[in-house]
Every structure is written in structure tokens, then in C-alpha cells.
C-alpha positions as CSV (number, residue, x, y, z in Angstrom):
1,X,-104.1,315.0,47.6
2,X,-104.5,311.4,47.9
3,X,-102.3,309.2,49.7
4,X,-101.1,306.2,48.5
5,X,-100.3,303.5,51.1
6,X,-96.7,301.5,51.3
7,X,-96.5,298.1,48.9
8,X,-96.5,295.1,50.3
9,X,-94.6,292.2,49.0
10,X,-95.9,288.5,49.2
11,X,-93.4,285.5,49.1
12,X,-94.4,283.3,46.6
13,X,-93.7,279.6,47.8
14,X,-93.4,278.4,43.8
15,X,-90.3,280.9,43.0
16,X,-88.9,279.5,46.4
17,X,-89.2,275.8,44.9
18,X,-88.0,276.9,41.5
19,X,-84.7,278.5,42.8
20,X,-84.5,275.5,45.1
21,X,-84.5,272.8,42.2
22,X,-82.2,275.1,40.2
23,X,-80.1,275.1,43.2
24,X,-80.3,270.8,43.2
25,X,-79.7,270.9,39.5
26,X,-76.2,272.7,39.3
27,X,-75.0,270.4,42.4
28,X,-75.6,267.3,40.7
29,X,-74.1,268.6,37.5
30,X,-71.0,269.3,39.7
31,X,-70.9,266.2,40.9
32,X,-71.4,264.3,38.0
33,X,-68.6,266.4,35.9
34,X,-66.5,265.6,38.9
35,X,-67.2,261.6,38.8
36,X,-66.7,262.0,35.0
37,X,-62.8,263.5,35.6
38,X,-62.1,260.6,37.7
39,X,-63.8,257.6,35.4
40,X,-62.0,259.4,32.8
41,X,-58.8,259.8,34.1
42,X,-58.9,256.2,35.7
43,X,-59.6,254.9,32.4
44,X,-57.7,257.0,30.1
45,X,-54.5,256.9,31.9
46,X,-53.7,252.9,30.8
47,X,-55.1,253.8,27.3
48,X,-52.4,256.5,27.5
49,X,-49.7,254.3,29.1
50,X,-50.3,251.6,26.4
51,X,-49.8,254.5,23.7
52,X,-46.9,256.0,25.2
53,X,-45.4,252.1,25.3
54,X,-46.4,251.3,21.4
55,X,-44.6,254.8,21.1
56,X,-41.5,253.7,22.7
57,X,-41.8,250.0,20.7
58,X,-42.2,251.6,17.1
59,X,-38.8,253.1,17.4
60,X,-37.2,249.9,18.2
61,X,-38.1,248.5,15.5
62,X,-35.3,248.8,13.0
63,X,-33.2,247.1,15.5
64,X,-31.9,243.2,14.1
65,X,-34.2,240.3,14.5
66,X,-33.2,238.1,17.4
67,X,-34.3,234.3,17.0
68,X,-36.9,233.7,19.9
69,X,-35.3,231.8,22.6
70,X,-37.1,228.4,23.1
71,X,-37.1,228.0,26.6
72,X,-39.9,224.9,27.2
73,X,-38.2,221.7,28.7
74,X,-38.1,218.3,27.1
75,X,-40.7,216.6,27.1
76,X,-40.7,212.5,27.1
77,X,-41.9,210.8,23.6
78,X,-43.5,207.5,23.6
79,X,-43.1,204.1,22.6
80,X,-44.0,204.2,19.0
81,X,-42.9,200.2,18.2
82,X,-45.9,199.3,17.0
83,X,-46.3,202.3,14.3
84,X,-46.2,201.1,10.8
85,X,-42.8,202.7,10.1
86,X,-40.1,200.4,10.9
87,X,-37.1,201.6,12.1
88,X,-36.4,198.6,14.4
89,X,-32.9,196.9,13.9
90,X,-30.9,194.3,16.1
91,X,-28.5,196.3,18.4
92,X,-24.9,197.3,16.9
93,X,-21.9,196.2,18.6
94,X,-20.7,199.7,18.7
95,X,-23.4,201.7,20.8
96,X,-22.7,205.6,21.1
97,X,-21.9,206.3,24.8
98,X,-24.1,208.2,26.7
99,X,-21.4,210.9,28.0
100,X,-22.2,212.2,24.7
101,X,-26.2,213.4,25.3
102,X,-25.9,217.0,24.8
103,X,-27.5,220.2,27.0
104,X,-28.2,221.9,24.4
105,X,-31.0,224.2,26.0
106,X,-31.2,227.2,23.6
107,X,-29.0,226.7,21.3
108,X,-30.2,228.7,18.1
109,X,-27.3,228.0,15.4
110,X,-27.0,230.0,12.1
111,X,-25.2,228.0,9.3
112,X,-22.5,229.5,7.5
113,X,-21.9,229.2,3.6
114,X,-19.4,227.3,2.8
115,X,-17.3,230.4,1.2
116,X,-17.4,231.5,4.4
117,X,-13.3,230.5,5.2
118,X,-12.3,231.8,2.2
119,X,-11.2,235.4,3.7
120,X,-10.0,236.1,7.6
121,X,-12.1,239.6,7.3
122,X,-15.2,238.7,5.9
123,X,-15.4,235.8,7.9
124,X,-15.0,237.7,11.2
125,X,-17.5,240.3,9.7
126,X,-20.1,237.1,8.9
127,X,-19.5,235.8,13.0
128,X,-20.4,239.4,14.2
129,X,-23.9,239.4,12.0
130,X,-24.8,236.1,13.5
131,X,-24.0,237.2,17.4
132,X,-26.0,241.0,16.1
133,X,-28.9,238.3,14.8
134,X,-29.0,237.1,18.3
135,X,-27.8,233.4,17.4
136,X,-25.5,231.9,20.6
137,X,-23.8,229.6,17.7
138,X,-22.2,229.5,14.6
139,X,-21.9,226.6,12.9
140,X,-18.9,226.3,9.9
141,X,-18.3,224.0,7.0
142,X,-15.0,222.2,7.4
143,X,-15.5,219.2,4.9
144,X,-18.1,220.0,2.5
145,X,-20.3,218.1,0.2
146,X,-18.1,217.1,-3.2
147,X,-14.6,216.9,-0.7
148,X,-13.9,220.3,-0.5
149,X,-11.9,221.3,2.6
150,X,-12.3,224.8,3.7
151,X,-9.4,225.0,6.4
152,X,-5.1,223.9,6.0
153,X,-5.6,220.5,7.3
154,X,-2.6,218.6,8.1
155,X,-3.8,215.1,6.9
156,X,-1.5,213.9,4.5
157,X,-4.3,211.7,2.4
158,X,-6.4,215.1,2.1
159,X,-3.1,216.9,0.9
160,X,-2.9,213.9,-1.5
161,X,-5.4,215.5,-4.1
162,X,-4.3,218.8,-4.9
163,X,-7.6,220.2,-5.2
164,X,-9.4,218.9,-2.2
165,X,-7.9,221.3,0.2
166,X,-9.2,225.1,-1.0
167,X,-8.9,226.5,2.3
168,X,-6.1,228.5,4.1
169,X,-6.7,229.4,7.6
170,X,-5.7,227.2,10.5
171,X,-7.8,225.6,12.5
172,X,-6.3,227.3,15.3
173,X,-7.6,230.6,13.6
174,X,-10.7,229.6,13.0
175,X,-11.8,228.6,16.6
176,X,-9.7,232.0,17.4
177,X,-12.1,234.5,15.9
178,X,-15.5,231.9,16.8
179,X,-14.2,231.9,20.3
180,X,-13.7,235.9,20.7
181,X,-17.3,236.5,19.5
182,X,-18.6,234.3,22.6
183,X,-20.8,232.1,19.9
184,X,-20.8,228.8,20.6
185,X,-18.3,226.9,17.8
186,X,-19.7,223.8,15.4
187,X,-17.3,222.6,13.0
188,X,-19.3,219.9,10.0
189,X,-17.6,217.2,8.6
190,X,-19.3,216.0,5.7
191,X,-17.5,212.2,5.4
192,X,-18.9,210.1,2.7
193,X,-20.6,212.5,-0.3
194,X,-16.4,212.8,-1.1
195,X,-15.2,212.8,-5.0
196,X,-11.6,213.5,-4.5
197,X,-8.6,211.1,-5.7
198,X,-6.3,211.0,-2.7
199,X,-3.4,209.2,-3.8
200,X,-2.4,207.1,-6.9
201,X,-4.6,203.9,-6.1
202,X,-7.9,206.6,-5.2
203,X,-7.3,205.7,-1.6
204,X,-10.3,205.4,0.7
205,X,-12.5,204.7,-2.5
206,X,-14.7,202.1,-3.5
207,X,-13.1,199.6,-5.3
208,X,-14.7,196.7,-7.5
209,X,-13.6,193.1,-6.9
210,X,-10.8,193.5,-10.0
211,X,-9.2,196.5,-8.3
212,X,-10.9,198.9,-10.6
213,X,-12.3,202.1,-8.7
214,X,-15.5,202.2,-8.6
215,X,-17.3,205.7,-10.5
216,X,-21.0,206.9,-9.5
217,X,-21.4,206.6,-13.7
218,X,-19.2,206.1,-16.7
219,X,-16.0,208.2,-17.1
220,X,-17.0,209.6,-20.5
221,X,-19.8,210.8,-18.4
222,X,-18.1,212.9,-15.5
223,X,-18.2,209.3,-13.2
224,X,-16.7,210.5,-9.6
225,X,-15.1,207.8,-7.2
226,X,-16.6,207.8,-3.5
227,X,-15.5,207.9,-0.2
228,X,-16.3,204.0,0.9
229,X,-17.2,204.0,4.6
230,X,-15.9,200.3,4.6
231,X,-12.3,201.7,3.7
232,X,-9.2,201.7,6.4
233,X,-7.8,204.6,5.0
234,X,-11.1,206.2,5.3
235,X,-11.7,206.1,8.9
236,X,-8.5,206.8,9.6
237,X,-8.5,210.3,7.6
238,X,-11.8,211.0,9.5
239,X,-10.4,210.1,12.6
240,X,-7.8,212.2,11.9
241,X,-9.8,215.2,10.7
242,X,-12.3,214.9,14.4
243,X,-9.0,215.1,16.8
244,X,-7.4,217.6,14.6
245,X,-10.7,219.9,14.8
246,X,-11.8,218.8,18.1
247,X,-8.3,219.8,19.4
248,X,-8.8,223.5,18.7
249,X,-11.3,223.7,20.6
250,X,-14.7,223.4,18.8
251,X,-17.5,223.1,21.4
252,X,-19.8,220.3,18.8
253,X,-18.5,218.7,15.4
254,X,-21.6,217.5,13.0
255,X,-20.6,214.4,10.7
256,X,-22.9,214.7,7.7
257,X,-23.1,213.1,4.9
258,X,-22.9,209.7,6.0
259,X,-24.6,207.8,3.1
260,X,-24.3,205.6,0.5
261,X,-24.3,206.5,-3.1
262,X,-27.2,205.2,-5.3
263,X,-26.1,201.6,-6.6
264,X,-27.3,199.9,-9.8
265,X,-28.0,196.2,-10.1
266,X,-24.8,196.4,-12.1
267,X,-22.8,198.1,-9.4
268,X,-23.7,195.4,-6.6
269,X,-22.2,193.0,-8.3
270,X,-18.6,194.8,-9.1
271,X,-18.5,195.9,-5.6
272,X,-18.9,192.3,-3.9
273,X,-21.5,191.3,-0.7
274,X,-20.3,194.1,1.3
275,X,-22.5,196.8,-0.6
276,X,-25.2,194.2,-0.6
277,X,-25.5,193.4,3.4
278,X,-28.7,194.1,4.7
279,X,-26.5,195.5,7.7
280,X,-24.4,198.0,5.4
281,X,-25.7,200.8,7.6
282,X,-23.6,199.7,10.7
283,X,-20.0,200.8,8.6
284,X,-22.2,204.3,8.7
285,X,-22.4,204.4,12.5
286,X,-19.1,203.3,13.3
287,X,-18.1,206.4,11.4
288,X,-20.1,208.2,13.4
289,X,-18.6,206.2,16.5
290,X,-15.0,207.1,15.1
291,X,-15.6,210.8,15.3
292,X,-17.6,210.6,18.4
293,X,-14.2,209.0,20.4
294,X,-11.6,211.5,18.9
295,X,-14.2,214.2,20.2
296,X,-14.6,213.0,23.4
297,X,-11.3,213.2,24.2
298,X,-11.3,217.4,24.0
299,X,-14.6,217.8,25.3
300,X,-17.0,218.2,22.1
301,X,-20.0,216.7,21.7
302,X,-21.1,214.8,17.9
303,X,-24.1,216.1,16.1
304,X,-25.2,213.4,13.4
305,X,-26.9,215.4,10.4
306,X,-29.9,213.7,8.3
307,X,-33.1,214.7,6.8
308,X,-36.3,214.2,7.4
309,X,-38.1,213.5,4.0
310,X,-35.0,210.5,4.3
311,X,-36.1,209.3,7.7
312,X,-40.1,209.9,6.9
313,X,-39.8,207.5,3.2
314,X,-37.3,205.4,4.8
315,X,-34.1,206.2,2.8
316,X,-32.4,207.2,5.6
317,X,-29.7,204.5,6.2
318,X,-28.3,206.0,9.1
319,X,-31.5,206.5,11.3
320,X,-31.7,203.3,13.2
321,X,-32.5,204.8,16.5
322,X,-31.6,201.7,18.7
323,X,-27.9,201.9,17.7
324,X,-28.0,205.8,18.2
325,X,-28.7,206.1,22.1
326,X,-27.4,209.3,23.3
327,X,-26.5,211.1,19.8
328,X,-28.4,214.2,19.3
329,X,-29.4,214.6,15.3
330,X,-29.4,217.6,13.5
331,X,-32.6,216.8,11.0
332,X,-32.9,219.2,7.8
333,X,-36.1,220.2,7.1
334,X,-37.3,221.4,3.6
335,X,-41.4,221.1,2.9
336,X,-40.9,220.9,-1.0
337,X,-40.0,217.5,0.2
338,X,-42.8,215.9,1.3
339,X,-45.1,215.4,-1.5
340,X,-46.2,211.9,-1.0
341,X,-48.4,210.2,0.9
342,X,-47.3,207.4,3.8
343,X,-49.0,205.1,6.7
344,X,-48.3,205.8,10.1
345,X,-50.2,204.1,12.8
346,X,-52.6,202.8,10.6
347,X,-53.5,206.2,9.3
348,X,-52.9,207.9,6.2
349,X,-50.7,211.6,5.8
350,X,-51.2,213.0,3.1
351,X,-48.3,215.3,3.0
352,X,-49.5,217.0,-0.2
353,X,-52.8,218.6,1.6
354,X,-50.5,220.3,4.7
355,X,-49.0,223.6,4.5
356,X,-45.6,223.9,5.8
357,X,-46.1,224.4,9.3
358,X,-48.7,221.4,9.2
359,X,-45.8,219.2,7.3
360,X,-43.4,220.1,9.8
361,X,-45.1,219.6,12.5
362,X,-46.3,216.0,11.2
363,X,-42.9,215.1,10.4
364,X,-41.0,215.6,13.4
365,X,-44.1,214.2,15.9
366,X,-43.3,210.5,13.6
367,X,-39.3,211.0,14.0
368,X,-39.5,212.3,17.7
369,X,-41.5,209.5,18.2
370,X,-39.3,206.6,16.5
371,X,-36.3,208.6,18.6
372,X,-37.6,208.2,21.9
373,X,-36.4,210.0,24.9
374,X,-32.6,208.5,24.4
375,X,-31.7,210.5,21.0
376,X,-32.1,213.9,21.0
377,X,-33.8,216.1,17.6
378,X,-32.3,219.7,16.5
379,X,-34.8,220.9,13.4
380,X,-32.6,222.7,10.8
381,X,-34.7,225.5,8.5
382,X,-34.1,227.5,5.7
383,X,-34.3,231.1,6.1
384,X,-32.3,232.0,2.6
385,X,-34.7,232.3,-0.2
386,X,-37.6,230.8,1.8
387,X,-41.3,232.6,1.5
388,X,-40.8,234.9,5.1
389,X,-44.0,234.2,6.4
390,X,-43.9,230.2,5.8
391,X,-40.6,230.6,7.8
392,X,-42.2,232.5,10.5
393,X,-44.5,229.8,10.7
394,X,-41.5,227.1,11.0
395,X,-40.2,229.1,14.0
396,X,-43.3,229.2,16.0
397,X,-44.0,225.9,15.1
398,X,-40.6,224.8,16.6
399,X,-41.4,226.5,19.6
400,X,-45.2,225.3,20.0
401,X,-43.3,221.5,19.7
402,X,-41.0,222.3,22.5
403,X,-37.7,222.2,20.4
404,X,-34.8,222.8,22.8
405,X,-32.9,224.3,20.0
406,X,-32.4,225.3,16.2
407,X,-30.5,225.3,13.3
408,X,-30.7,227.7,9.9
409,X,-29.5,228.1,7.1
């Protein structure tokens, strides 16, 4: 019988290197799956936060659109006396005052229709959209284009025609239900753009040099009479009408309206030299002025309302911007307007070529710059029937210029 002898096992040094790197490979792996959890975690954790806040902003998203609030301060406009459009005039005798420059830091207004009055529930209804809008003002048409009066004035001429006065709350009511909301109150006063007949001898009319009242065209032709700014009995009724509203309480009152109606060759001559002076506009301001004083006495400021194609192709009467120191102007702004071309500063515009944002902006750098830093600018917009994204375009516009404020409508 043979014996076999006991087995002997060698170490192999390669197996010991092979389990060794094995060994090396599933530690790095570890680490690296560990450094991989943290990158990730660090950088998915604000990719998550982000998600979770676009989560949180798409349910808020049916809530009502809040005007932005412009918040930029002022800033000073130049000298612009040598630019090609002349709005220079000789100083008026009858200079607004400068208690009337108006802080008007963000104050977004939303203009009221001018049915508005005509019920005590839907107009209470209409001043709690505007504060759910996020508007701080409401601004309510008193006196309206044509001689319409939307409120139970107590002016004897404006009771004169029966069918000026189509309104029947109080004044007193009115500022009432403004007031409760906590919107800031504007009452406008549109004085001259008047066809009523107060009284038997069309009182506060023009009249031609034979007595005759004057008519915008022949009777046969539905002519209307005007309100003359030149008239006694119209300054009185409008003073009359800016203590009786300013009385109740109304934080601003806008004059509108204050323009002449469109003369022909024919017309000049009825009227007399008057209608011909080259200084016509000054019977506009001193309008203005009237309405100003009876304000000042309750504490509300004067908004004077204008336009800018007007101002820009000069047939803006009233715009005279030496005679207007401390005024603030509510301009309206529409860009259907601006269709032709004018010099400024030796350089062409060519409106037609701008888009509305680029028309706007144009516009208002040219009226900003005839203002100065003595009258203030409000830009008024159209948000009713407008194309929504050129009106988005308005707004930021109005904030990229700095506007204080703004008005729509």
C-alpha cells in the first residue's frame, strides 16, 4: 500500500493582487455613489424648490389682474427751448399756484363710463371691481362731453335746460360710496364741448355780433350752440359746479374739455376779434384757474385733461406750458393717432413706422420735455377694446419711462 503524502498549498501573490484591486474597486464605487447623493441632492433640491414655487404660482392665477405699481421717482426733464416745436408763449397774468403740484406717487386710476351714475347699485358694484382690479382710484364723469350732467346739481343755469341734467344721486352720495371703498375720488368736468340751451337767450353761449347765437353748422343741419369760455355766465356755472363737487369731498377734479370749436372763415367774422386773438387760449386757462381756486379751498387738487396727438401736431390750445406751472395734466393717449410725420430737434418721426409702444414712448419724451420739471404728466390708456398685448406693451412702457402714475379707460 502506497502512501500518499499531505498537500501542500502555495499562496499565489496574483490572486492576492486581484482580490486586492476588487477590494479598491467597490470602495471607490461607494464613494462615488455617495458624492453623487450629495451633488444630486444639492442640486436637485432648488430645481425642486423652484417646481414646488411655479406649483404654488399656477393656482394663483385666476386671481384679478392688479395694475403694476410704478414706484421709480421723478426724474428732472430738460430744457427743450430750442426744439423745433414751439410751445413758447408770453407769460399769462393768471399763473396756476404752485400749492396745487400734486403727490401723486402711484396713483393708477380706472375711468368710469359715463352711465356709470345712472343706478346707486351698479355703481357701488362698478367701485368694488375697480378696488378688486387693484386701482387706488376711481375717476367719475360729472359733466360729460355733449353737457350731460350725471349727478342732481343745484346750479340753477344747468337746471335751465331740462335735458342737461340726466343724473339723480347727490353729490353727497356719490363721494359716499367712493369714499367707503378707500379709492381715491376724481370727479371730471368736461366745460366747453357743452350743446345745451340754458335759459331763453342760450346763456353762456357764443353769440355773434347781432345777438344771434352762434351754431357749430346750420340749424337745418342739427347746428348746436357752445359753451363760450369768454362768457360771464359761463365761469360762473363752472365755478359753481368746482365748489359744489370739491365741497363733498372729492380728493382731484379734472377740467376737460377746454377747447374751442372748429371756426370757419365765416364764423370769425360773426363772432367779432375775440375768437380771432392770437391769445384766445388764455380765456381757456383762466377756466382752468377758476376751477383750480374753488378747489383749493376744500383741499382738491386740478387735473387738466388733453391729448397728446393735440399737443404733438400743435392743436392743442391749452398746452402752453409756461402759463401751466404746477398743474399736473392728464394726457390721453390713443396710437391710431399718430399717423403723420413731424420735426423735432431737427430730426424727423415718422410716427407711421413705430409700433405702439415706440409711438408712445416718442410722444411723451417731446411733451415731457416741452413740460419741464414744473408741470406734471399722467398718461391715460385704453384698455376697452384695445389689442391686449399692445396694451401690455403701454403699461410697461409707462413704467420703463418712470410714470408716477396712470389713467385707463
Amino acid at each position: 500500500m502506497s502512501k500518499k503524502g499531505r498537500k501542500v498549498y502555495r499562496t499565489n501573490s496574483y490572486e492576492k493582487k486581484k482580490r486586492l484591486k476588487r477590494a479598491l474597486r467597490i470602495l471607490l464605487g461607494l464613494i462615488v455613489i455617495a458624492a453623487l447623493v450629495f451633488v444630486g441632492y444639492s442640486v436637485g433640491k432648488p430645481i425642486l424648490n423652484y417646481l414646488n414655487k411655479e406649483n404654488e404660482n399656477s393656482d394663483k392665477v385666476e386671481e384679478p389682474w392688479t395694475p403694476p405699481a410704478v414706484t421709480s421717482e421723478a426724474t428732472e426733464t430738460s430744457d427743450t427751448s430750442q426744439n423745433s416745436l414751439d410751445v413758447s408763449a408770453e407769460p399769462s397774468e393768471t399763473v396756476a399756484s404752485s400749492d396745487n403740484i400734486i403727490n401723486s406717487t402711484g396713483l393708477t386710476a380706472y375711468i368710469l363710463s359715463e352711465d356709470a351714475l345712472s343706478d346707486p347699485s351698479q355703481f357701488s358694484a362698478l367701485i368694488d371691481q375697480v378696488k378688486a382690479d387693484g386701482y387706488t382710484a376711481v375717476s367719475v364723469t360729472l359733466k360729460a362731453k355733449g353737457g350731460k350732467i350725471y349727478y342732481s346739481t343745484a346750479s340753477t343755469m344747468a337746471k335751465s335746460d331740462e335735458n342737461a341734467v340726466v343724473g339723480n344721486m347727490p353729490i353727497q352720495q356719490i363721494a359716499s360710496l367712493i369714499k367707503n371703498s378707500g379709492l381715491k375720488m376724481i370727479a371730471e368736468l368736461n366745460i366747453l364741448e357743452d350743446n345745451n340751451r340754458y335759459g331763453e337767450y342760450r346763456d353762456g353761449s357764443y353769440h355773434a355780433l347781432d345777438g344771434s347765437t352762434w351754431l357749430d353748422t346750420a340749424a337745418n343741419k342739427g347746428g348746436k350752440p357752445w359753451l363760450s369760455p369768454f362768457d360771464d355766465d359761463t365761469k360762473e356755472m363752472v365755478r359753481f359746479m368746482a365748489n359744489e363737487v370739491s365741497a363733498a369731498g372729492f380728493d382731484y377734479i379734472t377740467v376737460s374739455g377746454l377747447t374751442f370749436p372748429t371756426f370757419r372763415n365765416s364764423d370769425l367774422n360773426l363772432l367779432g376779434d375775440t375768437v380771432k386773438d392770437t391769445n384766445r387760449y388764455k380765456a381757456l386757462i383762466e377756466l382752468a384757474n377758476i376751477v383750480q381756486t374753488a378747489a383749493n379751498e376744500h383741499n382738491t387738487k386740478t387735473f387738466i385733461r388733453t391729448n397728446a396727438a393735440d399737443i404733438i401736431y400743435g392743436r392743442a390750445e391749452i398746452f402752453k406750458p409756461s402759463e401751466l406751472s404746477g398743474y399736473t395734466l392728464l394726457i390721453d393717449f390713443d396710437p391710431a393717432e399718430f399717423t403723420e410725420s413731424v420735426v423735432y430737434n431737427n430730426n424727423e418721426i415718422v410716427f407711421s413706422e413705430l409700433d405702439p409702444s415706440g409711438k408712445f414712448k416718442t410722444a411723451f419724451e417731446i411733451i415731457k420735455g416741452q413740460c419741464g420739471t414744473e408741470i406734471s404728466v399722467i398718461p391715460v390708456i385704453t384698455e376697452s377694446g384695445s389689442n391686449h398685448a399692445d396694451y401690455d406693451s403701454l403699461i410697461a412702457e409707462i413704467i420703463n419711462e418712470d410714470f408716477e402714475s396712470y389713467f385707463v379707460k
